[in-house]
C-alpha positions, 0 to 999 in steps of 0.5 A: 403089859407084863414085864418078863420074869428072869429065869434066875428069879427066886434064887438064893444066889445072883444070876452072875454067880449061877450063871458062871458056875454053870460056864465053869462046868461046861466049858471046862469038864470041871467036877461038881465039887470042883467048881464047889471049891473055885467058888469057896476060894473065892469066898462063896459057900456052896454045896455041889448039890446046888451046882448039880441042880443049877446044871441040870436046871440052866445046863442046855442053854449054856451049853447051846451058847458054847456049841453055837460060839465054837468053831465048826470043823471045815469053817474057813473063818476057823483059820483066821 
């Protein structure tokens, strides 16, 4: 049996770092060369073209991950 091949496979860098550019991207409306800074400060160099092609690969599964987590406008549990 085949084991599944992550879809971060034969990147440069960790799925976590990928994954939590994307995130910053999207949750935060946060420019390419935004998020191209947070991670310099955090002592990862970067280009803003890799996080371009990281949102354009990994974008729409993220964002469907935000879109299902946020609350729907009417949704009574919303309030609590």
């Amino acid at each position: 049996m085949r084991t599944p091949v992550s879809r971060y496979h034969r990147h440069r860098f960790r799925a976590e770092i990928i994954s939590h550019c994307v995130w910053l991207y999207f949750r935060f409306a946060l420019s390419f060369r935004d998020v191209e800074e947070v991670f310099a400060m955090r002592g990862v160099s970067l280009s803003y073209e890799t996080v371009r092609e990281w949102c354009l690969k990994f974008g729409q599964t993220h964002a469907n991950g935000l879109r299902r987590k946020s609350p729907r406008p009417g949704d009574p549990m919303a309030f609590r």
